[in-house]
N, CA and C atoms as an extended XYZ file, in Angstrom:
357
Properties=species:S:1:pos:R:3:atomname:S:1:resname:S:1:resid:I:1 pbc="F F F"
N        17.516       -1.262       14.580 N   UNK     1
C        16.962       -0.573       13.435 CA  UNK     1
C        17.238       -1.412       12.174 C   UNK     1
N        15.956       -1.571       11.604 N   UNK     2
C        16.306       -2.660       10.156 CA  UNK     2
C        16.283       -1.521        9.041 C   UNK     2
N        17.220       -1.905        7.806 N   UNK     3
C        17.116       -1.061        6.337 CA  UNK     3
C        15.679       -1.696        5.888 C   UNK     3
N        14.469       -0.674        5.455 N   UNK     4
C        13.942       -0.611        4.918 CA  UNK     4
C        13.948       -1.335        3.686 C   UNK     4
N        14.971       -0.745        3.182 N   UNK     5
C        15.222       -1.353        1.702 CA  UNK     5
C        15.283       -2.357        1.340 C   UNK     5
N        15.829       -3.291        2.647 N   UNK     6
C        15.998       -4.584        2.306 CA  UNK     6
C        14.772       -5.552        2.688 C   UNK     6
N        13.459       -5.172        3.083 N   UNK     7
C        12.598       -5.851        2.612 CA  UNK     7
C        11.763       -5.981        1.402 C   UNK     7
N        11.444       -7.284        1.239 N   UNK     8
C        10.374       -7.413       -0.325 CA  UNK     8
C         8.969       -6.956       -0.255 C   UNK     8
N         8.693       -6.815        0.768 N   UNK     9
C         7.589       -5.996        0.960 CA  UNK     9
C         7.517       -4.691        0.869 C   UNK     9
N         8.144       -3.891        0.922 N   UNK    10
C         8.587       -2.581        0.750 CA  UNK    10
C         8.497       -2.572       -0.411 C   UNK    10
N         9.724       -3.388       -1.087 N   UNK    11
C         9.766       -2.708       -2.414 CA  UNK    11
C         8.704       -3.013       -3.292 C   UNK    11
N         7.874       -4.172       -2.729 N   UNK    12
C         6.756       -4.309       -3.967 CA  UNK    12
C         5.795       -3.291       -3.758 C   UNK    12
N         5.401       -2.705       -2.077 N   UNK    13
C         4.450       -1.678       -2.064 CA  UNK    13
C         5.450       -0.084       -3.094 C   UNK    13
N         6.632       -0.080       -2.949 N   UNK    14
C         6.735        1.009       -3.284 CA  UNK    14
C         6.502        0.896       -5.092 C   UNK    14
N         6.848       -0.458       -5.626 N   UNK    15
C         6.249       -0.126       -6.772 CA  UNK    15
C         5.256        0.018       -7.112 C   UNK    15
N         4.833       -0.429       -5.878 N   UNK    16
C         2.900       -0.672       -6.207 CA  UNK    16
C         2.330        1.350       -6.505 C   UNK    16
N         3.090        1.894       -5.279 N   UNK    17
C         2.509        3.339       -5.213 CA  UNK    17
C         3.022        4.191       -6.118 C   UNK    17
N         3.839        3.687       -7.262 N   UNK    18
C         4.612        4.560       -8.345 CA  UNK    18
C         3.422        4.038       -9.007 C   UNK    18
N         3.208        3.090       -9.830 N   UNK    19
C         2.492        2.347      -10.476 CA  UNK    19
C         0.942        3.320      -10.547 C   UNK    19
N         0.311        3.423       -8.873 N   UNK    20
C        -0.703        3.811       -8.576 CA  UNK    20
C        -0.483        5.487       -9.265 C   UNK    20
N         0.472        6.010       -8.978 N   UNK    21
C         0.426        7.256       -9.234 CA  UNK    21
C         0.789        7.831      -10.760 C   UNK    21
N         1.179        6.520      -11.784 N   UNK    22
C         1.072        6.385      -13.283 CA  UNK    22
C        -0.811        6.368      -13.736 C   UNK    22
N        -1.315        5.622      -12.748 N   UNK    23
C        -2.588        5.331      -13.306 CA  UNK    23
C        -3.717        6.067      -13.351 C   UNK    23
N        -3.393        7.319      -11.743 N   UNK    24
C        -3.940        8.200      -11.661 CA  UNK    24
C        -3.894        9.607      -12.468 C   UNK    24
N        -2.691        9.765      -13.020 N   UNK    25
C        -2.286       10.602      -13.673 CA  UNK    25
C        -3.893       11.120      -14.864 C   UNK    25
N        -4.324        9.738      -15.168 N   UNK    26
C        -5.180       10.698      -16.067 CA  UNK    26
C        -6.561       10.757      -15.827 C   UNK    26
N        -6.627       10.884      -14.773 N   UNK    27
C        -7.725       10.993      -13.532 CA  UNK    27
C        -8.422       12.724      -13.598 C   UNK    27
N        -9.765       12.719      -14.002 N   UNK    28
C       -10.473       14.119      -13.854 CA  UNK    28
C       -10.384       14.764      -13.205 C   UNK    28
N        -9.816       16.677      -13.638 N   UNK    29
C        -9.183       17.119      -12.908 CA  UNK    29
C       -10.050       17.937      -11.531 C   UNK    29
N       -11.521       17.142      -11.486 N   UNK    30
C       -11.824       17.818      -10.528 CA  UNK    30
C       -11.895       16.640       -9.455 C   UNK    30
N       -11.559       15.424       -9.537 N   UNK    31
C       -10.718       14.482       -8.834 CA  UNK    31
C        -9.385       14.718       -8.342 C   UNK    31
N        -8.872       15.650       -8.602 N   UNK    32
C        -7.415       15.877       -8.378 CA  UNK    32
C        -7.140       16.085       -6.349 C   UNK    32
N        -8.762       16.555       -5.824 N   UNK    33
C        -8.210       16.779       -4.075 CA  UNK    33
C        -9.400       15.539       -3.466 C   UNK    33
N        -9.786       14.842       -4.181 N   UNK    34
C       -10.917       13.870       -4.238 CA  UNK    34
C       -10.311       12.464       -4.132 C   UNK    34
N       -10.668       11.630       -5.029 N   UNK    35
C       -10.235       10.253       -4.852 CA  UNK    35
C        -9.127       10.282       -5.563 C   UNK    35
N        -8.144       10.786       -6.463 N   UNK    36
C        -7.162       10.767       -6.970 CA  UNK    36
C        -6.169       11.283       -5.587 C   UNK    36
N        -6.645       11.791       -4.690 N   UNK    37
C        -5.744       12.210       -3.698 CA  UNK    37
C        -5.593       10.890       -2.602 C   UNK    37
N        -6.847       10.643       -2.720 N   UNK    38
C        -7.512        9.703       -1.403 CA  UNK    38
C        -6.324        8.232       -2.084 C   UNK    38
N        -6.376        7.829       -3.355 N   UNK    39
C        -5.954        6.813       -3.494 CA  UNK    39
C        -4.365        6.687       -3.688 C   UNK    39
N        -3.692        8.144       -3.488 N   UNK    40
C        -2.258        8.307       -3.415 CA  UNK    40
C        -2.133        8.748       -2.939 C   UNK    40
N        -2.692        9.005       -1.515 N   UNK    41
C        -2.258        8.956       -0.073 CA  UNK    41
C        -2.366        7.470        0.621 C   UNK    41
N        -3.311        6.835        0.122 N   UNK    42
C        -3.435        5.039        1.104 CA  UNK    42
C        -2.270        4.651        0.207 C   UNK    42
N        -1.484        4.416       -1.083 N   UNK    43
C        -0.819        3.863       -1.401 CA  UNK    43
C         0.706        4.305       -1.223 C   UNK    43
N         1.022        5.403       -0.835 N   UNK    44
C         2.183        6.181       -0.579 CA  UNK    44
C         2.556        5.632        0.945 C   UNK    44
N         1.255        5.569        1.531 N   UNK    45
C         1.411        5.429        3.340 CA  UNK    45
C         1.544        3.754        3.724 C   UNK    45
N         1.182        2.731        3.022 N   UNK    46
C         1.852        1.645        3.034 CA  UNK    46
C         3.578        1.357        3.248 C   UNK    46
N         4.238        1.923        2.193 N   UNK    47
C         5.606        1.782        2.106 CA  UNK    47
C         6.302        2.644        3.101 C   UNK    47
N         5.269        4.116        3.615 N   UNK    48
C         5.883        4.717        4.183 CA  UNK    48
C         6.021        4.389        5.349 C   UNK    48
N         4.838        3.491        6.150 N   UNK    49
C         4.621        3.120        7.134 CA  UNK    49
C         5.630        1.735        7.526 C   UNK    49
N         5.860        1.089        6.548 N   UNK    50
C         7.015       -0.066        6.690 CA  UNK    50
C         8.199        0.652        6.858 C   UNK    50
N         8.308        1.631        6.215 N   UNK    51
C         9.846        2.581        6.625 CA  UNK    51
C         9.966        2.695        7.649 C   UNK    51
N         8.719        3.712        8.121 N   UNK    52
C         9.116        4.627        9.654 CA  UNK    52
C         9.250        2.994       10.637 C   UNK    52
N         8.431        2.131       10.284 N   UNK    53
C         8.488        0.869       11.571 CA  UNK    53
C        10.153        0.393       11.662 C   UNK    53
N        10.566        0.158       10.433 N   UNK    54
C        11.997       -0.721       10.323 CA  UNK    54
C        13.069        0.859       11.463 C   UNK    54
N        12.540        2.330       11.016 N   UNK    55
C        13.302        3.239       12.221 CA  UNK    55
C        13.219        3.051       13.310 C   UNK    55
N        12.095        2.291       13.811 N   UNK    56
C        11.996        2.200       15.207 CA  UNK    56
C        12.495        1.315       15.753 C   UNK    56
N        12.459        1.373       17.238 N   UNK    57
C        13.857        0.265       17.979 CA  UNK    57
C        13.552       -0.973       17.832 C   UNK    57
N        12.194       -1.424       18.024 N   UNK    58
C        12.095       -2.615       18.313 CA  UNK    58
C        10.973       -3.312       17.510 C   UNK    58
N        10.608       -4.576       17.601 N   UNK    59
C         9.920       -5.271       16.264 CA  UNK    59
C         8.728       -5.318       16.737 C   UNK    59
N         8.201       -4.715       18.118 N   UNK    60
C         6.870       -4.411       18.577 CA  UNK    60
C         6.387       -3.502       17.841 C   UNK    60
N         7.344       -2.216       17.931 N   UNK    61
C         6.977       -1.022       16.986 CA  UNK    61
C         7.052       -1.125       15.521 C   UNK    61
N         7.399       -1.762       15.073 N   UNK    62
C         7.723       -2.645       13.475 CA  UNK    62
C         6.478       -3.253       13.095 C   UNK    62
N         6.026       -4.107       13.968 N   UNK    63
C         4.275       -4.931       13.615 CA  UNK    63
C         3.167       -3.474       14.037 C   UNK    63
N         3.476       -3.187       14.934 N   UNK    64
C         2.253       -2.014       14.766 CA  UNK    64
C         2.663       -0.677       13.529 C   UNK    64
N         3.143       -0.601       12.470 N   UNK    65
C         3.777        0.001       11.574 CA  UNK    65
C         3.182       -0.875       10.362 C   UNK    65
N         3.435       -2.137       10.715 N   UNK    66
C         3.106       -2.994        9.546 CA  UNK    66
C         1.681       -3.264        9.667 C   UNK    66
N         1.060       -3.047       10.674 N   UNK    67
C        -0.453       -3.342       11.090 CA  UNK    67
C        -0.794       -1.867       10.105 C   UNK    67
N        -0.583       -0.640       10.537 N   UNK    68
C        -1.053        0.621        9.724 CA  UNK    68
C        -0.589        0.092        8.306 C   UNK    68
N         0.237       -0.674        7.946 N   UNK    69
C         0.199       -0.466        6.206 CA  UNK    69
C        -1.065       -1.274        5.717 C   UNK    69
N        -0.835       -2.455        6.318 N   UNK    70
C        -2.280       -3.285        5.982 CA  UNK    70
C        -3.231       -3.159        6.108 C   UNK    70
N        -3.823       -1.251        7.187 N   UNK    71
C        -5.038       -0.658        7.044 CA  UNK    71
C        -5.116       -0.072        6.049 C   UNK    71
N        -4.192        0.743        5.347 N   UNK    72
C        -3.802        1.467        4.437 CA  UNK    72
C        -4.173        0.495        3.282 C   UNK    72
N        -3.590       -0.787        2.950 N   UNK    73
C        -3.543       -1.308        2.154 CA  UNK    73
C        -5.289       -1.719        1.847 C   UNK    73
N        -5.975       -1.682        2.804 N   UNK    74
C        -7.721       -2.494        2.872 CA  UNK    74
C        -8.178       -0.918        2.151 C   UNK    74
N        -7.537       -0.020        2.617 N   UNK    75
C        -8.033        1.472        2.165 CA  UNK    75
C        -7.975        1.159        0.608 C   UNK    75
N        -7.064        1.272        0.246 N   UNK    76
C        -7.037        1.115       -1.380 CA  UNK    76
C        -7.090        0.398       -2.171 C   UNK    76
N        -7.870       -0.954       -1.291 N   UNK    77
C        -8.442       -1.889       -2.202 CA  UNK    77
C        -9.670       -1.143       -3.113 C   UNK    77
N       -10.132       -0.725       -1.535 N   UNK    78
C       -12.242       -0.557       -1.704 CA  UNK    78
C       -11.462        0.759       -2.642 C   UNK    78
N       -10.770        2.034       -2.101 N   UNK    79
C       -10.900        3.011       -3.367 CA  UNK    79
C       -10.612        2.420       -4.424 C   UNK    79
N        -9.362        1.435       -5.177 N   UNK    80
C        -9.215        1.201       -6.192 CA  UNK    80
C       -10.865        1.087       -6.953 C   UNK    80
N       -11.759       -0.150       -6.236 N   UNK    81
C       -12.851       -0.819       -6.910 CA  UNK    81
C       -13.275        0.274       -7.000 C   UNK    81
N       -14.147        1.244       -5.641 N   UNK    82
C       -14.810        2.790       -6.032 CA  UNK    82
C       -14.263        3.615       -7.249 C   UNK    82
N       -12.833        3.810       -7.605 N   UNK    83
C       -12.997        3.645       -8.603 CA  UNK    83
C       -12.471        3.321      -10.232 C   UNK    83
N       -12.776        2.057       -9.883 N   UNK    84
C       -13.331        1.357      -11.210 CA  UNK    84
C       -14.792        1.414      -11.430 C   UNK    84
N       -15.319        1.198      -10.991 N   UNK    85
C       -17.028        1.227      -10.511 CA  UNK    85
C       -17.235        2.778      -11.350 C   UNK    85
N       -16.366        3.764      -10.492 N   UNK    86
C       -16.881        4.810      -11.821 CA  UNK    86
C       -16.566        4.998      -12.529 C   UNK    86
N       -16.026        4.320      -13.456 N   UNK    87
C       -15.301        4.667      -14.990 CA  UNK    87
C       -14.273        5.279      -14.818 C   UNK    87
N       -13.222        5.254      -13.791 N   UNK    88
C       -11.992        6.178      -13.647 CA  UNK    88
C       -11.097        4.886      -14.043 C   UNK    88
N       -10.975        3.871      -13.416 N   UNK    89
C        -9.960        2.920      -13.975 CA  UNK    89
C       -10.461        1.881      -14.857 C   UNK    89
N        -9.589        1.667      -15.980 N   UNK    90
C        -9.915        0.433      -17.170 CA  UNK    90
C        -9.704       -1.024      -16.417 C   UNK    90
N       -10.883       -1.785      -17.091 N   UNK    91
C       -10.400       -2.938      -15.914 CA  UNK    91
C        -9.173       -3.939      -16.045 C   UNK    91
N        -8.426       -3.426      -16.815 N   UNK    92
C        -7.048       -4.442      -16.511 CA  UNK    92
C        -6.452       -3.508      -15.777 C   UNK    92
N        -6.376       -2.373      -15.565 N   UNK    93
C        -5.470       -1.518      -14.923 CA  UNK    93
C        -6.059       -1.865      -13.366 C   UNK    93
N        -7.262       -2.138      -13.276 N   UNK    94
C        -8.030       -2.076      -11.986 CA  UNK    94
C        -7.778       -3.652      -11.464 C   UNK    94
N        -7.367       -4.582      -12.204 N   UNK    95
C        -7.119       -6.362      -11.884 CA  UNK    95
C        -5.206       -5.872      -11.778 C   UNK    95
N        -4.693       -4.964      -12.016 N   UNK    96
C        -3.534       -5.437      -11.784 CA  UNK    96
C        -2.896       -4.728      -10.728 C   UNK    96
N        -3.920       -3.438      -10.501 N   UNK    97
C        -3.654       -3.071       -9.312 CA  UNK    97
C        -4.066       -3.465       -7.832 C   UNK    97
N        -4.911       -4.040       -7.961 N   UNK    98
C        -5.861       -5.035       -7.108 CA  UNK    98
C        -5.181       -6.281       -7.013 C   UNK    98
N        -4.725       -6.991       -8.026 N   UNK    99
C        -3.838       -7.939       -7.327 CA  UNK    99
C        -2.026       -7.387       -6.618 C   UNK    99
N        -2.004       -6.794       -7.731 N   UNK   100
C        -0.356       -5.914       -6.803 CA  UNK   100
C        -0.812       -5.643       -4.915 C   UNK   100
N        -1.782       -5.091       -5.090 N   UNK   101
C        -2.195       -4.743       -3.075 CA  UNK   101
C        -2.606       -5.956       -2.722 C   UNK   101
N        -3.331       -7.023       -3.139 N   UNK   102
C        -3.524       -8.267       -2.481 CA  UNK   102
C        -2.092       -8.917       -2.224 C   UNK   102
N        -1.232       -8.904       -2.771 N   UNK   103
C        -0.112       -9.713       -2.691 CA  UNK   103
C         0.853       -8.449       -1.660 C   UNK   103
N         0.419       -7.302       -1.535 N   UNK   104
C         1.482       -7.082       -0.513 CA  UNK   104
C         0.702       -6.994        0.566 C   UNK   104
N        -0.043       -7.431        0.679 N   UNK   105
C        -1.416       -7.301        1.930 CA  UNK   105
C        -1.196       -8.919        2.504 C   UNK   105
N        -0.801      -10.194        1.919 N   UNK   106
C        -0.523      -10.669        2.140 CA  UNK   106
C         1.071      -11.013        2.603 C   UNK   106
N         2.124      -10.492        2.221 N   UNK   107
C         3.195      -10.853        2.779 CA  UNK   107
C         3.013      -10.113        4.075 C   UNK   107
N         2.637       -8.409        4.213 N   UNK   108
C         2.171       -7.620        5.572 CA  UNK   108
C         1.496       -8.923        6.180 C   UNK   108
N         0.943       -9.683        6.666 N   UNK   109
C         0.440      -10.429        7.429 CA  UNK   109
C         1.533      -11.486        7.678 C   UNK   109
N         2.109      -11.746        6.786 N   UNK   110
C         3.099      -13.108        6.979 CA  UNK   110
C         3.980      -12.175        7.850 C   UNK   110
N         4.597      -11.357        7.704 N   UNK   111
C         6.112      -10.899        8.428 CA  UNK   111
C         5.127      -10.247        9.669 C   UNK   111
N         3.921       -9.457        9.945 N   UNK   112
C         3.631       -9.399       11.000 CA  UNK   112
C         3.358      -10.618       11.974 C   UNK   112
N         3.106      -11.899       11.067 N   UNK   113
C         2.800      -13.010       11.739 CA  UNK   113
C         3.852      -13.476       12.505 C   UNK   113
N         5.065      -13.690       11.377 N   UNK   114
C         6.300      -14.023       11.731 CA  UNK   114
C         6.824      -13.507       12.980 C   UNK   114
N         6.668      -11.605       13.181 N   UNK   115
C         7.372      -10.922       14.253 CA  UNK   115
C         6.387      -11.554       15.507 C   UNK   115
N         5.330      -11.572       15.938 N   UNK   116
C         4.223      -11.945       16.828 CA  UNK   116
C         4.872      -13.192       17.287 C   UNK   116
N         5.457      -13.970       16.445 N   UNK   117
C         5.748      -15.719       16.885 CA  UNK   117
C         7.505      -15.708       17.183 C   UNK   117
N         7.833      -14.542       16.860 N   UNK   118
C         9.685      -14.055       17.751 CA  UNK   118
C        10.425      -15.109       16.555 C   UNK   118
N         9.791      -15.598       15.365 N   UNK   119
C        11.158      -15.903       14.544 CA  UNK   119
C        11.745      -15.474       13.849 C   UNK   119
């Protein structure tokens, strides 16, 4: 069983999903069970999904954990853009959240890569 905590991937998704849930905050309130839900549930379930993997016994169950964050993570790319596209996010808020998930979408591939190759 690995601490969670002590990966950098974790902690950048978990800032990523605080971050996400600052931005949504002033999101229309008939968005509130809509895409304001949709886009802080894919960003909550990234970090959560690296958690529950590091609980499990072994680093098979760890890459398929880290495989669900990086679906999660493709999830809230396209919602982020959907929406920016509708006037819900300003576009620096929408470039910095979009690069924050590209960069943990990329280390998710490196450490799943890493576990796949046993180093």
């Amino acid at each position: 069983m690995k601490n969670f905590r002590d990966l950098k991937v974790w902690e950048k998704a978990h800032e990523l999903a605080k971050r996400l849930y600052q931005a949504t905050g002033q999101f229309p309130a008939e968005e509130k069970f809509g895409l304001t839900a949709q886009l802080r549930r894919a960003a909550v379930s990234i970090p959560a999904n690296i958690a529950e993997g590091c609980g499990r016994g072994s680093d098979r169950d760890l890459g398929r954990f880290l495989q669900m964050s990086l679906g999660s993570a493709s999830e809230l790319e396209y919602e982020l853009l959907l929406a920016h596209e509708l006037g819900m996010l300003d576009g620096n808020v929408h470039e910095e959240l979009s690069e924050r998930t590209t960069e943990v979408k990329r280390m998710l591939a490196s450490l799943v890569k890493k576990l796949e190759s046993g180093s």
